[in-house]
N, CA, C and O atoms as a GROMACS GRO file, in nm:
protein
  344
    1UNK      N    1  -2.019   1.943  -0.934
    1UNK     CA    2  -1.988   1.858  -0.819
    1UNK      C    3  -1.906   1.738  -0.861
    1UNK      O    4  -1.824   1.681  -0.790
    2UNK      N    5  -1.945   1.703  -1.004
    2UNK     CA    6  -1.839   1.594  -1.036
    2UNK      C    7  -1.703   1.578  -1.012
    2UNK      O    8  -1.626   1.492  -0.970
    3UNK      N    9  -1.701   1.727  -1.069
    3UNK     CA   10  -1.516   1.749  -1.074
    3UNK      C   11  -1.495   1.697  -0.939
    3UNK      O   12  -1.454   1.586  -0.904
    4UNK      N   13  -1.542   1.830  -0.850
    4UNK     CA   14  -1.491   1.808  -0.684
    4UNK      C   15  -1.509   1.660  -0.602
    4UNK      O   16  -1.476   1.653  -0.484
    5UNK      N   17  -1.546   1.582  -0.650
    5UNK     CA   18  -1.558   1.461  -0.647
    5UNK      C   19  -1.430   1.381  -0.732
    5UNK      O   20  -1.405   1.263  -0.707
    6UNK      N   21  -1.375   1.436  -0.807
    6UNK     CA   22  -1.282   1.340  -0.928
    6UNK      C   23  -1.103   1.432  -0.818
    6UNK      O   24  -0.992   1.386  -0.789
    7UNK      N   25  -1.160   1.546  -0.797
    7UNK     CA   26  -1.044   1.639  -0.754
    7UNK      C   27  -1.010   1.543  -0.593
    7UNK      O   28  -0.918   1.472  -0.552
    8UNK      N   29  -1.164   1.597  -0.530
    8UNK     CA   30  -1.139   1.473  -0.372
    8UNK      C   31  -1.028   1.401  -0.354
    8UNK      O   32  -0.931   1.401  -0.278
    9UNK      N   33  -1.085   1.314  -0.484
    9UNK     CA   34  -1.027   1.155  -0.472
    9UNK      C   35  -0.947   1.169  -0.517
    9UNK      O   36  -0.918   1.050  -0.522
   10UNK      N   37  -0.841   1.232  -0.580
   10UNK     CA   38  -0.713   1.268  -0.597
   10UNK      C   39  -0.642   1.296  -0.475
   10UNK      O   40  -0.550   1.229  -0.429
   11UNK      N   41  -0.695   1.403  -0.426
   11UNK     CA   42  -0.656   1.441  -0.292
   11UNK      C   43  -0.598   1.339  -0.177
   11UNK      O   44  -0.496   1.357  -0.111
   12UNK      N   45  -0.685   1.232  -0.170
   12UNK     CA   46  -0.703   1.173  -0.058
   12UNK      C   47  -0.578   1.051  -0.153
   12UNK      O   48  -0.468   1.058  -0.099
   13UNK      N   49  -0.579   0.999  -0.216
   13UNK     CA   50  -0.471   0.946  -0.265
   13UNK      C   51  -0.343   1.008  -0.331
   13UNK      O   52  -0.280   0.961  -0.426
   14UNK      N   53  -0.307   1.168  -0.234
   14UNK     CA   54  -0.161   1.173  -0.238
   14UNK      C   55  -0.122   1.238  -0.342
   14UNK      O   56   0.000   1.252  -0.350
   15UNK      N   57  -0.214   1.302  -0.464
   15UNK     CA   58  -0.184   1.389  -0.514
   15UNK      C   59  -0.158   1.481  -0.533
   15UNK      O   60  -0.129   1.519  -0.646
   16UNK      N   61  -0.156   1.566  -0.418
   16UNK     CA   62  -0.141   1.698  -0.420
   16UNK      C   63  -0.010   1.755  -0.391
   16UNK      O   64   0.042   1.791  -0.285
   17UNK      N   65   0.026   1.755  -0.500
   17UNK     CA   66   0.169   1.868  -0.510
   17UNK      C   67   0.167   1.995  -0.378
   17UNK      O   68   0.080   2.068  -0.331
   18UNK      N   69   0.293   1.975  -0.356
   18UNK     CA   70   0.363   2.031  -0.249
   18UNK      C   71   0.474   1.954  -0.175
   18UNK      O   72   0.500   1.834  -0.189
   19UNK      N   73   0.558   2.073  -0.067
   19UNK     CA   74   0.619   2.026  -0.001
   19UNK      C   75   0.570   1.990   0.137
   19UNK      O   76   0.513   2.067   0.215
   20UNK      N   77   0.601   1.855   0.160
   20UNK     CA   78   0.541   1.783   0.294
   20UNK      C   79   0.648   1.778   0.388
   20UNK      O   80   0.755   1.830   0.358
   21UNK      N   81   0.632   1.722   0.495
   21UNK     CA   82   0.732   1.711   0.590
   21UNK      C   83   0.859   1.600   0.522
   21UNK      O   84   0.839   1.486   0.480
   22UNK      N   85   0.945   1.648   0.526
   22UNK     CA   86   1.035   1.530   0.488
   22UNK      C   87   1.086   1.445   0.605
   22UNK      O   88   1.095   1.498   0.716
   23UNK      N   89   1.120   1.310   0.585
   23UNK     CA   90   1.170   1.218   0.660
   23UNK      C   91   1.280   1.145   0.623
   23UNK      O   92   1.260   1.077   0.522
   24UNK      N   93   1.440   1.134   0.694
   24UNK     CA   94   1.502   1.076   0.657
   24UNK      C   95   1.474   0.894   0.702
   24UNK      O   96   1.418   0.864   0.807
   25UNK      N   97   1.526   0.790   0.602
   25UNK     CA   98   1.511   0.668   0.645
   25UNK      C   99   1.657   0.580   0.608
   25UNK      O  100   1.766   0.610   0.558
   26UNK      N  101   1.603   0.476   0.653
   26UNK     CA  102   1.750   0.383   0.584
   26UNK      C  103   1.630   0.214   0.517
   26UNK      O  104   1.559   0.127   0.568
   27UNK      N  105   1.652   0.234   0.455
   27UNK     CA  106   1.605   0.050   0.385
   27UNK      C  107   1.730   0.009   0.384
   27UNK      O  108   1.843   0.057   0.393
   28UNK      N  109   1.661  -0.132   0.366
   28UNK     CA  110   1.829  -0.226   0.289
   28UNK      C  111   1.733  -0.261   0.112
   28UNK      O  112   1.613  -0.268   0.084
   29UNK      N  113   1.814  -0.269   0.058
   29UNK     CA  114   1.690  -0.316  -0.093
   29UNK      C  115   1.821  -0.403  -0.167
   29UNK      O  116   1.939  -0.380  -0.144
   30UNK      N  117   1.786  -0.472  -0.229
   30UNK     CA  118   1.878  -0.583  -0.323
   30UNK      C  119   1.971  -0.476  -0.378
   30UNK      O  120   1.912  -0.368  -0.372
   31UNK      N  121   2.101  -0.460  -0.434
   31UNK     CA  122   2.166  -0.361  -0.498
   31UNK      C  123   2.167  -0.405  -0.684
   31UNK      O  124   2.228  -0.340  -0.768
   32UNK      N  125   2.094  -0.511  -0.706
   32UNK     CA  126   2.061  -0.584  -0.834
   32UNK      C  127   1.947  -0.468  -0.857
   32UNK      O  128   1.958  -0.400  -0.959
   33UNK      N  129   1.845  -0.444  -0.771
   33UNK     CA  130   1.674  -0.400  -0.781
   33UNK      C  131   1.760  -0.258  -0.789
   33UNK      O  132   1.726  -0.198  -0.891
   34UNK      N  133   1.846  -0.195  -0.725
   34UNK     CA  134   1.854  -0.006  -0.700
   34UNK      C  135   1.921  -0.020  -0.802
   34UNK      O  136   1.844   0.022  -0.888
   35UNK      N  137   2.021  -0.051  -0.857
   35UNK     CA  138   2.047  -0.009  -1.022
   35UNK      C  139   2.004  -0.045  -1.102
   35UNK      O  140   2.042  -0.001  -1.210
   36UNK      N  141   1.910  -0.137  -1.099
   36UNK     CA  142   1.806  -0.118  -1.246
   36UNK      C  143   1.726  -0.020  -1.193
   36UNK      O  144   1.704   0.045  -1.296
   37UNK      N  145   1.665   0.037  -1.104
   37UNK     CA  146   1.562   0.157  -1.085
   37UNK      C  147   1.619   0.257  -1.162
   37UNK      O  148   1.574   0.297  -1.270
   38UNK      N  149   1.773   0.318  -1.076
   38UNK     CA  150   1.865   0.373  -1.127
   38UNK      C  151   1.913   0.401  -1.288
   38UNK      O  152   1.947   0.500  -1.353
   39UNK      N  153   1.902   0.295  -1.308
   39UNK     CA  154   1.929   0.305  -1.447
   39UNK      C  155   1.794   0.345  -1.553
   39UNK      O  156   1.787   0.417  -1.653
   40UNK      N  157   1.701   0.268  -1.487
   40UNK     CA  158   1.565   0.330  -1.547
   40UNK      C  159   1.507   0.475  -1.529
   40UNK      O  160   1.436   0.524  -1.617
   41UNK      N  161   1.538   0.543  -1.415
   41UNK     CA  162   1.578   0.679  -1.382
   41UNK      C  163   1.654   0.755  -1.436
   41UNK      O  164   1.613   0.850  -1.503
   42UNK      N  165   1.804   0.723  -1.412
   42UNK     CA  166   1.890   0.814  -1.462
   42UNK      C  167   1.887   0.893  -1.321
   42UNK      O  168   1.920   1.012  -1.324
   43UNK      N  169   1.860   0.850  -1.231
   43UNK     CA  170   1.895   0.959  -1.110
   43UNK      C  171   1.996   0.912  -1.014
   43UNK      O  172   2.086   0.836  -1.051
   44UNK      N  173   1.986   0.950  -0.902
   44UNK     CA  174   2.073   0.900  -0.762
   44UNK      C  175   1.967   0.808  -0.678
   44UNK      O  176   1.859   0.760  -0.714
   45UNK      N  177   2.020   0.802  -0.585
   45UNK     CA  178   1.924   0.708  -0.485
   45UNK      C  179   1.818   0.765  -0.465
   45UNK      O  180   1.719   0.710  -0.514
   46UNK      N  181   1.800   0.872  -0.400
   46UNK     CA  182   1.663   0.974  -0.358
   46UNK      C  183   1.602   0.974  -0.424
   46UNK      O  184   1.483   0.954  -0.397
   47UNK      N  185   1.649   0.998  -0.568
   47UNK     CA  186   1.586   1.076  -0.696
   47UNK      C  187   1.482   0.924  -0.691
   47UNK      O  188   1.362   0.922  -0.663
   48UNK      N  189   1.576   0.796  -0.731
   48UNK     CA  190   1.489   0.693  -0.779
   48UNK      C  191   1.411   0.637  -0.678
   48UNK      O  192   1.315   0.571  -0.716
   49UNK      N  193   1.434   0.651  -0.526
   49UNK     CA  194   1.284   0.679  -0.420
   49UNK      C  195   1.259   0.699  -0.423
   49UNK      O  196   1.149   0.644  -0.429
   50UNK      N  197   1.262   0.872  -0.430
   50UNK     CA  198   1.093   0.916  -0.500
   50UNK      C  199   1.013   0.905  -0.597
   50UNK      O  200   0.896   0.941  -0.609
   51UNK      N  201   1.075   0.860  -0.659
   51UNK     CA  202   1.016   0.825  -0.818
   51UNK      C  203   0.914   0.706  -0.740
   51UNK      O  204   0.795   0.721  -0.712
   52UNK      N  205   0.984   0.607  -0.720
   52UNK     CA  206   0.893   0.478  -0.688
   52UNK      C  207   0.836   0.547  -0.612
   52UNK      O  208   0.726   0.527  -0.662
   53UNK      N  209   0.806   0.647  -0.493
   53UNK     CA  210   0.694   0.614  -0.422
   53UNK      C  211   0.593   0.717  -0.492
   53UNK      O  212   0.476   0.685  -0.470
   54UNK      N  213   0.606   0.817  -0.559
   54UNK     CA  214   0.542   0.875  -0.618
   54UNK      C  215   0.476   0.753  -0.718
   54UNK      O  216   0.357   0.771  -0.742
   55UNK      N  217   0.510   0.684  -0.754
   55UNK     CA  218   0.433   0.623  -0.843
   55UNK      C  219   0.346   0.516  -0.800
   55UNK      O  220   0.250   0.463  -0.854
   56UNK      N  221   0.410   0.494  -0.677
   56UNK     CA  222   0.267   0.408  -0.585
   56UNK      C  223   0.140   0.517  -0.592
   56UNK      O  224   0.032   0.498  -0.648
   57UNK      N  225   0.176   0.621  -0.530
   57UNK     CA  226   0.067   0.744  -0.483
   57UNK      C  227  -0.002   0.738  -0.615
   57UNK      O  228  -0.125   0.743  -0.612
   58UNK      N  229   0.058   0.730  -0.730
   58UNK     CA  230  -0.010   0.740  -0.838
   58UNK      C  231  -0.090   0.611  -0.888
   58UNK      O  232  -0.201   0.607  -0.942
   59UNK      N  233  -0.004   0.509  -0.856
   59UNK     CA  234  -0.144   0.407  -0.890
   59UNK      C  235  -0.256   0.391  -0.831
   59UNK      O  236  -0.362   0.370  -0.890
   60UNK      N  237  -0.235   0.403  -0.657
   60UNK     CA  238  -0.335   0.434  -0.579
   60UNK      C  239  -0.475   0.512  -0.607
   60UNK      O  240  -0.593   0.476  -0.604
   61UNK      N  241  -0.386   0.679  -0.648
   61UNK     CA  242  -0.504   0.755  -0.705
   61UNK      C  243  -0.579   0.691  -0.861
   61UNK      O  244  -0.695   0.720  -0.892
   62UNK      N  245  -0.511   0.624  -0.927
   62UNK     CA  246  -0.572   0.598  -1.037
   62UNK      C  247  -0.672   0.466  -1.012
   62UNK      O  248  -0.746   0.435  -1.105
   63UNK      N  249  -0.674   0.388  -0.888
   63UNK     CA  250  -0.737   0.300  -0.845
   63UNK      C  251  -0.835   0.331  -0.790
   63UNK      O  252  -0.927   0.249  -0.789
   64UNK      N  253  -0.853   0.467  -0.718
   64UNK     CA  254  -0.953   0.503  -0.669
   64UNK      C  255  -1.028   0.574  -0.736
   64UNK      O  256  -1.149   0.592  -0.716
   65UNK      N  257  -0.964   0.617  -0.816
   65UNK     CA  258  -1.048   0.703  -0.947
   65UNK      C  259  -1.127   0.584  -1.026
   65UNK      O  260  -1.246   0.584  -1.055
   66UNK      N  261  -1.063   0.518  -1.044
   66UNK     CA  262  -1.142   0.376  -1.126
   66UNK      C  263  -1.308   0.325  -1.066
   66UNK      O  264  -1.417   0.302  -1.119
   67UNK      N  265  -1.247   0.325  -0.915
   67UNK     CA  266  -1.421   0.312  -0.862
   67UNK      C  267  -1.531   0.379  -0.876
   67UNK      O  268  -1.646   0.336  -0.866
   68UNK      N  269  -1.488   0.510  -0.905
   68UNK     CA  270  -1.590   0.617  -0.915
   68UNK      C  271  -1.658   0.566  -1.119
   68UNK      O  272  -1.768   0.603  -1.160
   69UNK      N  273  -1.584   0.504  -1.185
   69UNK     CA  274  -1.645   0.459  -1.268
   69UNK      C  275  -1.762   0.440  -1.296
   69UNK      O  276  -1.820   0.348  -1.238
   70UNK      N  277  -1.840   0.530  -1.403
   70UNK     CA  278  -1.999   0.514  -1.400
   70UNK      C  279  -2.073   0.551  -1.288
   70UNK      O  280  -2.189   0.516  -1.266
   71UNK      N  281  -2.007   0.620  -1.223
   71UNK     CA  282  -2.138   0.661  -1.155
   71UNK      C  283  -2.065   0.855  -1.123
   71UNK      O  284  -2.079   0.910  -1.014
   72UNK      N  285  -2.025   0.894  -1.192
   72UNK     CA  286  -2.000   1.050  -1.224
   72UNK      C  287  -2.094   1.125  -1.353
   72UNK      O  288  -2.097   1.069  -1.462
   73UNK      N  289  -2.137   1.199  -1.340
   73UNK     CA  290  -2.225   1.229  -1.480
   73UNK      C  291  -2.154   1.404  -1.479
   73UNK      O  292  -2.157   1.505  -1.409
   74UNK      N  293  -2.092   1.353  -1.611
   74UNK     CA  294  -2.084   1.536  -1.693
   74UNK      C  295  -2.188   1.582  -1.735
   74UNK      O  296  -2.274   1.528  -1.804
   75UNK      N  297  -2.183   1.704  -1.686
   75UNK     CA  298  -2.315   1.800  -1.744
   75UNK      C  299  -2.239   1.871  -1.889
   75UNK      O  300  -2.324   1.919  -1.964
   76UNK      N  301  -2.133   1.881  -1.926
   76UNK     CA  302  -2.084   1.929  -2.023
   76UNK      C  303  -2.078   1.779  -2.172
   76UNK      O  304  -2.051   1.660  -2.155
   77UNK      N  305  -2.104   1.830  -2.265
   77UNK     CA  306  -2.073   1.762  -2.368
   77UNK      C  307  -1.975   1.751  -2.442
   77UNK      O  308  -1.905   1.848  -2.412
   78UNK      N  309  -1.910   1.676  -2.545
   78UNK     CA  310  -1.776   1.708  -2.604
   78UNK      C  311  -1.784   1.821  -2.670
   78UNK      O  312  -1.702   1.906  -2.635
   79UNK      N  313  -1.876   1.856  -2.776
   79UNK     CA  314  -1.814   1.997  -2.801
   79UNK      C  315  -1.824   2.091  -2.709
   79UNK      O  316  -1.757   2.193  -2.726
   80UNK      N  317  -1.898   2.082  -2.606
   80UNK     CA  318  -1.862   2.199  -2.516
   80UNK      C  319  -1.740   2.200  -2.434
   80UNK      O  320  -1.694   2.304  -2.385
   81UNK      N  321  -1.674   2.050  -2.417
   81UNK     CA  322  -1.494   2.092  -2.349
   81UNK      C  323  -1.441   2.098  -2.442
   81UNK      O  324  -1.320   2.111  -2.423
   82UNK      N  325  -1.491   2.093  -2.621
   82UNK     CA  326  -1.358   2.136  -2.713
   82UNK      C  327  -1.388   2.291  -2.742
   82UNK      O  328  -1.304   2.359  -2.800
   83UNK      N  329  -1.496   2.336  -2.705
   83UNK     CA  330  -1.522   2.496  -2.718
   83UNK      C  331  -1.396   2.572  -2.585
   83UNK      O  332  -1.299   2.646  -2.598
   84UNK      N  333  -1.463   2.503  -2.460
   84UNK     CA  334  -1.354   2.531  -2.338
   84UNK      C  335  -1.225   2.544  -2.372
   84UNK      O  336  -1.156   2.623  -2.308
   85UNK      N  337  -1.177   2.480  -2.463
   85UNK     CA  338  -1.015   2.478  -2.513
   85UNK      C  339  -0.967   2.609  -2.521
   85UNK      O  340  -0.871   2.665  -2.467
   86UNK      N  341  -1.062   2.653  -2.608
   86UNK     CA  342  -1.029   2.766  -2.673
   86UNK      C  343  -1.030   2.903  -2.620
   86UNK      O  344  -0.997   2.997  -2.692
   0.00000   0.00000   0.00000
């Protein structure tokens, strides 16, 4: 039940790979801020929008994962997920 609890909360903060409805938009953003994204990318405009918002979705989920802190209990031990490896 842990997992499905660690998986959930992924879920609900936007992790889940796939294709969603797409939406076209227009921002205005500083053109100082889109080529340093850009350049930190290496992509086009889209490319480096999605990047940023994917990486909101991702701090999000890693924020909500954080709450669940200490209070998840593995029933598995370490050598039993380094046996799982294998």
């Amino acid at each position: 039940m842990a997992c499905g609890t660690i998986l959930h909360a992924g879920a609900i903060a936007g992790m889940v790979a796939g294709m969603n409805e797409l939406r076209k938009i227009t921002v205005q953003v500083s053109g100082d801020d889109l080529e340093a994204a850009q350049a930190y990318t290496g992509e086009g405009v889209t490319e480096t929008v999605r990047a940023g918002l994917k990486k909101l979705a991702s701090i999000r989920a890693q924020q909500n994962l954080l709450k669940l802190r200490g209070k998840v209990k593995f029933s598995l031990s370490v050598a039993d997920l380094k046996y799982d490896r294998e």
